[in-house]
GUMI-755835 format. One line per field, with one value per atom (N, C-alpha, C): residue in one letter; x, y, z; chain; atom name. Coordinates in steps of 0.2 Angstrom, whole numbers. Atoms other than C-alpha are relative to their C-alpha. Layout:
res = [A, ...]
u = [X, ...]
v = [Y, ...]
w = [Z, ...]
chain = [A, ...]
atom = [CA, ...]
This chain:
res = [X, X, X, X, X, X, X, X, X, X, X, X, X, X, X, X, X, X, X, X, X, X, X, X, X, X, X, X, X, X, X, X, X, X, X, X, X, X, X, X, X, X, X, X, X, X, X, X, X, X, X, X, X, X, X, X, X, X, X, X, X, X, X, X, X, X, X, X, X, X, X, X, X, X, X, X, X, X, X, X, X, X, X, X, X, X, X, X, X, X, X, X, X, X, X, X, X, X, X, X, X, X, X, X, X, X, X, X, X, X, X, X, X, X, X, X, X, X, X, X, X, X, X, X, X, X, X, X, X, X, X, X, X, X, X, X, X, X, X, X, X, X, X, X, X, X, X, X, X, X, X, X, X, X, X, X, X, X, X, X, X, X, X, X, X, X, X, X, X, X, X, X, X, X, X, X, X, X, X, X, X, X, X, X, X, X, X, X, X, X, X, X, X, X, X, X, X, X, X, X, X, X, X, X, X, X, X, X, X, X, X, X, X, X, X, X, X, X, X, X, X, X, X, X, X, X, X, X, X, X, X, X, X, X, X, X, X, X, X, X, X, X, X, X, X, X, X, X, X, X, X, X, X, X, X, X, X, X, X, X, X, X, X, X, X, X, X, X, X, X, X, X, X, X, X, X, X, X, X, X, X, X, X, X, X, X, X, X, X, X, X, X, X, X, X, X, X, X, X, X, X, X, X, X, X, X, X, X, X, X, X, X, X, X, X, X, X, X, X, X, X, X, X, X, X, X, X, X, X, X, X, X, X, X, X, X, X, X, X, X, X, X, X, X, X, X, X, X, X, X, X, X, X, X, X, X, X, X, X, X, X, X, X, X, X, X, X, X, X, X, X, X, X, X, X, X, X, X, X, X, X, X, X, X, X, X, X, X, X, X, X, X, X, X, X, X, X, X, X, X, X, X, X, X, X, X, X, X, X, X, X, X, X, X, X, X, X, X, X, X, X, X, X, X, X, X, X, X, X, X, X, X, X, X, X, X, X, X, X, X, X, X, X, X, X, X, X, X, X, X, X, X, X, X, X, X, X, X, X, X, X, X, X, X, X, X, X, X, X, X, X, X, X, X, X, X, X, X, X, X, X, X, X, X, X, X, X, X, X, X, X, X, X, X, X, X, X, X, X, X, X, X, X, X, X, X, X, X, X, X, X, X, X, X, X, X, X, X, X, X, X, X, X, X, X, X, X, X, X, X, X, X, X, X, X, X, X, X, X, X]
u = [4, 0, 4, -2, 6, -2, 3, 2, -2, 0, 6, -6, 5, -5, -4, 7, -18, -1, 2, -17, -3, 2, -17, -6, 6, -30, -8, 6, -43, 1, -1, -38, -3, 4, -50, 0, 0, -55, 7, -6, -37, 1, -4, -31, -5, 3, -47, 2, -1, -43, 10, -6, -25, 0, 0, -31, -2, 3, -40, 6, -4, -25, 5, -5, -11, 0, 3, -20, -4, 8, -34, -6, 5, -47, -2, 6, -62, -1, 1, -64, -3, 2, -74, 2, -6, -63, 5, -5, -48, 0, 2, -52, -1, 1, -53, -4, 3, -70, 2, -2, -70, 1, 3, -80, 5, -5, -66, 5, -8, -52, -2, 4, -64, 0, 1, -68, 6, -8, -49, 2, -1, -46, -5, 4, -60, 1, -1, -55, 8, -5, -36, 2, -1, -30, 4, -4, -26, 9, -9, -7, 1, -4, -4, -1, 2, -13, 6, -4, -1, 6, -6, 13, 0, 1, 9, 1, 0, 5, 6, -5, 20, 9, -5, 31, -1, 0, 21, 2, -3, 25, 7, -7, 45, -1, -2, 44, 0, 0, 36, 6, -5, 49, 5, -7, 63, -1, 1, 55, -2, 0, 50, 7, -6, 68, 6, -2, 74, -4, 0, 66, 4, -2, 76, -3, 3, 74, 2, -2, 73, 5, -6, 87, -2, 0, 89, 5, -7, 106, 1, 0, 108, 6, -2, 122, 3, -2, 123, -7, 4, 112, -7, 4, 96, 0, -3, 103, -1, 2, 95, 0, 0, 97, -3, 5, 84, 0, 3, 81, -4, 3, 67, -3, 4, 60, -7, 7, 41, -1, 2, 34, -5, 5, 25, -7, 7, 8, -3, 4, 2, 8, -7, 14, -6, 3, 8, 6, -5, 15, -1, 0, 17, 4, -2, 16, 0, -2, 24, -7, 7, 8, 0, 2, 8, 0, -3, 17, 1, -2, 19, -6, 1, 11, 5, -4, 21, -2, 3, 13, 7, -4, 29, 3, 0, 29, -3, 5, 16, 2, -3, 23, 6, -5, 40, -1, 5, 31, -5, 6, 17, 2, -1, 24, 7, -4, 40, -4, 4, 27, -5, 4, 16, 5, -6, 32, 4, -2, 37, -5, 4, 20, -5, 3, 14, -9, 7, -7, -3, 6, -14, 5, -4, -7, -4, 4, -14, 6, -4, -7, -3, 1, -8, 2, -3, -5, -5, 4, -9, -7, 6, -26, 2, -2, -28, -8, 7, -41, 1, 1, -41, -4, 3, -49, -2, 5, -61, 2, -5, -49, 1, -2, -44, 8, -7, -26, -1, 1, -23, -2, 4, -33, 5, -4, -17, 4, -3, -10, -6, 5, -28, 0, 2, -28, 6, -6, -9, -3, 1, -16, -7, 4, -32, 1, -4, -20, 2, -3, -11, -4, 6, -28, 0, -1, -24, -7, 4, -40, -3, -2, -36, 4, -3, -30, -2, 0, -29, 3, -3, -30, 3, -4, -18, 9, -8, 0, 3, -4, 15, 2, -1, 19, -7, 7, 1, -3, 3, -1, 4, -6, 15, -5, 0, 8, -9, 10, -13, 3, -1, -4, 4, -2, 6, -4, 4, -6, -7, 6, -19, -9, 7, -35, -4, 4, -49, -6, 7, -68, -2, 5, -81, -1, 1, -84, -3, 6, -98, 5, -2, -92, 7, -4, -78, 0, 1, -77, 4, -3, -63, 6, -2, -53, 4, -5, -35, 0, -3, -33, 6, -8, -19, 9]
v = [-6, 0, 6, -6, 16, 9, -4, 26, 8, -6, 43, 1, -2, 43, -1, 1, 34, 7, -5, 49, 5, -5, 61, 0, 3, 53, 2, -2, 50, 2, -2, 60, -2, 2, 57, -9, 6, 41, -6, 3, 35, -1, 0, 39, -2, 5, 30, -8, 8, 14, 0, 2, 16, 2, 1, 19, -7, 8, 1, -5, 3, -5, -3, -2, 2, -1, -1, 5, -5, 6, -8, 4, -3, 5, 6, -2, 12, 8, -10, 33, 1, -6, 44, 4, -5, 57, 1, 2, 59, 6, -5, 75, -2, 2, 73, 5, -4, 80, 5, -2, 93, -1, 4, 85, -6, 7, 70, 5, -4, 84, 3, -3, 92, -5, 6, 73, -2, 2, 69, 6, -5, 84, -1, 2, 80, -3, 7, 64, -2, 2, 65, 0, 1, 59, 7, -7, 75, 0, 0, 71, 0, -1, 69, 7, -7, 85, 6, -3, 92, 1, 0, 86, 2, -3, 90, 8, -3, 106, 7, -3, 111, -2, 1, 103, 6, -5, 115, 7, -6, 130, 1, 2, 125, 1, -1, 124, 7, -10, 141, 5, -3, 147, 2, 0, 143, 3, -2, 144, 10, -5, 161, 5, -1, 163, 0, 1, 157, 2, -4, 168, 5, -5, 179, 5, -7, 196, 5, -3, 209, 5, -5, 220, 4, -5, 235, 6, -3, 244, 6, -4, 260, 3, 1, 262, 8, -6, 281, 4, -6, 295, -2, 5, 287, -4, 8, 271, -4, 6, 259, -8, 7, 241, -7, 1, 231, -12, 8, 210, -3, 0, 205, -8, 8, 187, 2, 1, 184, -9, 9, 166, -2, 0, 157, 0, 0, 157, -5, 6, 139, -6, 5, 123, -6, 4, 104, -3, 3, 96, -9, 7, 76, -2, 3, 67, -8, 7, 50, -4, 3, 37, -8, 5, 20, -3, 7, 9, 4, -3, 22, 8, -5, 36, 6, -5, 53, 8, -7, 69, 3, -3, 76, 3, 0, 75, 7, -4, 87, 6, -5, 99, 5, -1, 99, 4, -2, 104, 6, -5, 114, 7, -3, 125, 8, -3, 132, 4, -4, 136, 5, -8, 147, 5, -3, 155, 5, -4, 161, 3, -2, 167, -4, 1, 156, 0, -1, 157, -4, 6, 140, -7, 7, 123, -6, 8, 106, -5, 5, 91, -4, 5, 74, -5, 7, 57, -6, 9, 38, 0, 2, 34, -9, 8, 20, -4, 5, 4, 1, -1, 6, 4, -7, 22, 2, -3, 22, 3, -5, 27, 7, -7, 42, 0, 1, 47, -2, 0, 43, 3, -4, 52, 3, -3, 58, 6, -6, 66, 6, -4, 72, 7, -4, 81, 7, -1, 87, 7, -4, 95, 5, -6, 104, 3, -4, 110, 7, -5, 118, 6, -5, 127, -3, 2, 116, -3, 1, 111, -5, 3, 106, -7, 6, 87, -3, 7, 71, -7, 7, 54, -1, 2, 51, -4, 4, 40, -1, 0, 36, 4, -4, 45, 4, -2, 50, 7, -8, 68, 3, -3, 73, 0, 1, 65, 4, -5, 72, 9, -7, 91, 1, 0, 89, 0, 1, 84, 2, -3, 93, -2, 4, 84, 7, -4, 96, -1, 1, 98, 8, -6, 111, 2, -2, 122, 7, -4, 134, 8, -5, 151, 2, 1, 145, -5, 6, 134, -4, 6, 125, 3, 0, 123, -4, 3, 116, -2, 2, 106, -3, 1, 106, 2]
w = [0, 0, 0, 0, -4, 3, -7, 12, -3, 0, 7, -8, 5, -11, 1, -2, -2, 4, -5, 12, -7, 4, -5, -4, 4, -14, 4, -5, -1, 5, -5, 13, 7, -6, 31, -3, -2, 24, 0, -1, 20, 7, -8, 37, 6, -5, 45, -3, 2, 35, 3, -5, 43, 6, -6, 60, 1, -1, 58, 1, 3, 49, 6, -4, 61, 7, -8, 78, 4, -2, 77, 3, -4, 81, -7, 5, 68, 2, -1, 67, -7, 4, 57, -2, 3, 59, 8, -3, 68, 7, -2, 78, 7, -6, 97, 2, -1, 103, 5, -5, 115, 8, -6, 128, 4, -1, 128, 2, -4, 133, 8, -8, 147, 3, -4, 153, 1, -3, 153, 5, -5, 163, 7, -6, 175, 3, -3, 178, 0, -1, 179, 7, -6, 196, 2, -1, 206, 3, -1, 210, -7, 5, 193, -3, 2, 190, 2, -6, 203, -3, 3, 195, -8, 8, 177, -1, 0, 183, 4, -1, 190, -4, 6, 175, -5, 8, 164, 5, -4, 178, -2, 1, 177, -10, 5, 160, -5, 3, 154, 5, -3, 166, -5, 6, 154, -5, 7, 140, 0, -1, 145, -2, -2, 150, -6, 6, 132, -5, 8, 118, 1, 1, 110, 2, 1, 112, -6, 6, 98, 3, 0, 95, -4, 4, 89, -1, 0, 84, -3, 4, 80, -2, 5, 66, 0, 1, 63, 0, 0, 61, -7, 7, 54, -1, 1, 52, 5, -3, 63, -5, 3, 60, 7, -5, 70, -3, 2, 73, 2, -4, 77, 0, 2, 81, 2, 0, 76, -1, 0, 79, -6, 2, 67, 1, -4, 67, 1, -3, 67, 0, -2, 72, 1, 0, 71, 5, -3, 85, 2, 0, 88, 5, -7, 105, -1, 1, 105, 4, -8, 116, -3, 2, 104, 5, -3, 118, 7, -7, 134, -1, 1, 138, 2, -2, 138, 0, -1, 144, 0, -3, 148, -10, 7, 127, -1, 3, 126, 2, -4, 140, -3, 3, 130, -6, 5, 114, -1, 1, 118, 4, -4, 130, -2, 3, 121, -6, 6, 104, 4, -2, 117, 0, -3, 124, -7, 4, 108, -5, 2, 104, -7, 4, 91, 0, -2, 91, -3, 1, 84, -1, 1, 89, -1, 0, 84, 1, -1, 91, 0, 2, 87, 5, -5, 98, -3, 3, 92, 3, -4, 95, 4, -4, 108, 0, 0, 107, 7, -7, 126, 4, -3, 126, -5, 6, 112, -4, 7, 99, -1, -2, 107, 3, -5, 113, 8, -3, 128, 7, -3, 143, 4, -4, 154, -8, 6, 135, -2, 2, 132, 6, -7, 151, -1, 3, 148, -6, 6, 131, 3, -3, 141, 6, -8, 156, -5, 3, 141, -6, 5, 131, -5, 7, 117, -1, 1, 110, -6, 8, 92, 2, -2, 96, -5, 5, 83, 5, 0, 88, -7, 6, 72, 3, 0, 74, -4, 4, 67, -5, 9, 50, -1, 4, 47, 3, 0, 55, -5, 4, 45, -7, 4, 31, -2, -1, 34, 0, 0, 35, -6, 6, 19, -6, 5, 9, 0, 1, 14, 1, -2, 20, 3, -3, 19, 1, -1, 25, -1, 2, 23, 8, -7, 38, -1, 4, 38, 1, -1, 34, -7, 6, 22, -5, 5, 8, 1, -4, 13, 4, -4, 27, 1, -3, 32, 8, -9, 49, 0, -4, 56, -4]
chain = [A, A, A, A, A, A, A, A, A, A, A, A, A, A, A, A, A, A, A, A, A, A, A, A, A, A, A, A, A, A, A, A, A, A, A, A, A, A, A, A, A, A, A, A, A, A, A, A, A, A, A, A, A, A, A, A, A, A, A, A, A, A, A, A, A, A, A, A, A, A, A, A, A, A, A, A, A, A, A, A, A, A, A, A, A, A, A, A, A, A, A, A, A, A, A, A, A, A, A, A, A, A, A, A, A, A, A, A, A, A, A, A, A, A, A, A, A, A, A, A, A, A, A, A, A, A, A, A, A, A, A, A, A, A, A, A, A, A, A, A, A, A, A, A, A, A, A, A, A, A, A, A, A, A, A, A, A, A, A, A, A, A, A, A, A, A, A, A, A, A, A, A, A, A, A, A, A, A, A, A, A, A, A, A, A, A, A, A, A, A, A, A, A, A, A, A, A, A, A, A, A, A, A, A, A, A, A, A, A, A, A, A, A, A, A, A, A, A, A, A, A, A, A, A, A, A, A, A, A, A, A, A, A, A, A, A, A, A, A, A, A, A, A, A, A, A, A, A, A, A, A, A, A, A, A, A, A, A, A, A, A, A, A, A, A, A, A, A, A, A, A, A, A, A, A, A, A, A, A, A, A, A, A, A, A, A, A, A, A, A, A, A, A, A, A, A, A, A, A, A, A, A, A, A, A, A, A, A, A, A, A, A, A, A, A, A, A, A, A, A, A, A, A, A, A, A, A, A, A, A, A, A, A, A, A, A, A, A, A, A, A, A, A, A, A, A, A, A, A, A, A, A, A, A, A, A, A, A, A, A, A, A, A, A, A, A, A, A, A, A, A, A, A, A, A, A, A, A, A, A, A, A, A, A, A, A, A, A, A, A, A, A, A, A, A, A, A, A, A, A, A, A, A, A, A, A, A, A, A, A, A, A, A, A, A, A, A, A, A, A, A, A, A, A, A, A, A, A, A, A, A, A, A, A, A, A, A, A, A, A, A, A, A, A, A, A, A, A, A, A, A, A, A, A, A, A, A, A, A, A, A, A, A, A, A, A, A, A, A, A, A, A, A, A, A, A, A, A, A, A, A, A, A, A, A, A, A, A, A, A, A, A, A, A, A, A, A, A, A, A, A, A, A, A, A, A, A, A, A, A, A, A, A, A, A, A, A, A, A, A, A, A, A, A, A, A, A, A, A, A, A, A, A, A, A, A, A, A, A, A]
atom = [N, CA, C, N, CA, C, N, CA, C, N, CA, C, N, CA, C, N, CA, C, N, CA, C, N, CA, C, N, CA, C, N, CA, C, N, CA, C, N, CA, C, N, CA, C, N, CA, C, N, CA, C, N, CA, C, N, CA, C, N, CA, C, N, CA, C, N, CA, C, N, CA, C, N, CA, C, N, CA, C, N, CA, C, N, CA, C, N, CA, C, N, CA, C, N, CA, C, N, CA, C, N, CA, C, N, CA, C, N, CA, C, N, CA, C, N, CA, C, N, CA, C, N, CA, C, N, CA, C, N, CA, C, N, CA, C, N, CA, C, N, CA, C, N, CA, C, N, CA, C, N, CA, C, N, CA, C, N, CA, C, N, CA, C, N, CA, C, N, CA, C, N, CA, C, N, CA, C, N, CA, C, N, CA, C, N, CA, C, N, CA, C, N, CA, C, N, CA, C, N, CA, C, N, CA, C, N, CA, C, N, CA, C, N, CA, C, N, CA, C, N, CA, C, N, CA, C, N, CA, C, N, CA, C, N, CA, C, N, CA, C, N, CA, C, N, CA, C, N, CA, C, N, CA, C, N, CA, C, N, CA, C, N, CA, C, N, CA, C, N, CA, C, N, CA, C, N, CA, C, N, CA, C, N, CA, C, N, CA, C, N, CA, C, N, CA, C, N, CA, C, N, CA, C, N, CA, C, N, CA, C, N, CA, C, N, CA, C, N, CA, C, N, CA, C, N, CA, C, N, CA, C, N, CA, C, N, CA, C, N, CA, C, N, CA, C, N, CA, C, N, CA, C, N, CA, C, N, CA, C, N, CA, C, N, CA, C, N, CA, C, N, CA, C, N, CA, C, N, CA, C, N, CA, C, N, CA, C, N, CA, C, N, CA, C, N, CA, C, N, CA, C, N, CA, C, N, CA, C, N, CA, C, N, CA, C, N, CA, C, N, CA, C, N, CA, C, N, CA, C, N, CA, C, N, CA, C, N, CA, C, N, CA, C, N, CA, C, N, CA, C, N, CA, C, N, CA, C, N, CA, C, N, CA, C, N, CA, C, N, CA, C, N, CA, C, N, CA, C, N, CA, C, N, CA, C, N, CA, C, N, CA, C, N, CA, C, N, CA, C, N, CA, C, N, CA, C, N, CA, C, N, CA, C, N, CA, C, N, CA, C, N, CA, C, N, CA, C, N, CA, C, N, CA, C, N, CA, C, N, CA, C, N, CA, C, N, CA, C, N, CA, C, N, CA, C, N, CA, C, N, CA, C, N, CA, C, N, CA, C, N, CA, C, N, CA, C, N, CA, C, N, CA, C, N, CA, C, N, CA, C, N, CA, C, N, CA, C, N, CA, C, N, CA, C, N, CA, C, N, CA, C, N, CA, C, N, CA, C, N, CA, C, N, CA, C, N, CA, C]
């Protein structure tokens, strides 16, 4: 099977017949409602709450601590010469979960793209048979600790390859629409 031209070809449905294929678990669409990110936050045991929440503390620290700053050098008379870092505006990021789970994935990832201002992140983690073909629910809490809302059960190769090749859907207001 030649993954990436099926992804091209038939976009959503490709990448439900390689969630069956890959994962062993049936999807409509790969999207993780919202109500499944508020119930993983609901229901994540409060120590690990605890502790999540004082990893993403520590890490906006640094990250904070580490963007550049712009510069601005003035030259001669008139002649400013200026550098200025701007963040992009959207970033797909990919949290490992097939065989373990790793918030600390999500924290390293997602926390560094606010920090330097970006303003729309979708993140992807393997859907799990365990949990309704949904990422894991300590990755899904993890990504509602950090405002992230935009989430894909997607694995392996196949968010890269779902963002490349452009898989779109109709969405009232626009005619068509990129996720992720």
């Amino acid at each position: 099977m030649d993954i990436i031209k099926a992804v091209r070809e038939d976009g959503y449905a490709a990448l439900s017949d390689l969630a069956l294929r890959f994962d062993g678990v049936q999807q409509v669409h790969p999207r993780v409602p919202a109500a499944s990110l508020a119930r993983a936050l609901a229901e994540l045991d409060p120590a690990v709450r605890s502790a999540l929440e004082e990893s993403i503390s520590r890490a906006r620290r640094f990250a904070d601590g580490q963007r550049p700053r712009d510069l601005d050098v003035e030259l001669g008379d008139g002649a400013l010469v200026s550098q200025n870092w701007v963040p992009v505006s959207r970033v797909g990021l990919y949290v490992p979960g097939g065989l373990a789970v790793y918030p600390s994935s999500v924290i390293m990832n997602v926390v560094p793209a606010l920090a330097a201002g970006v303003q729309s992140i979708a993140l992807a983690s393997p859907p799990q048979k365990d949990f309704g073909g949904l990422p894991h629910p300590t990755i899904l809490a993890a990504a509602a600790l950090l405002g992230i809302d935009e989430v894909y059960a997607i694995g392996g190769p196949r968010p890269s390859l779902r963002s490349r090749t452009a898989c779109r859907h109709m969405t009232p207001g626009r005619r068509w629409s990129l996720l992720m």
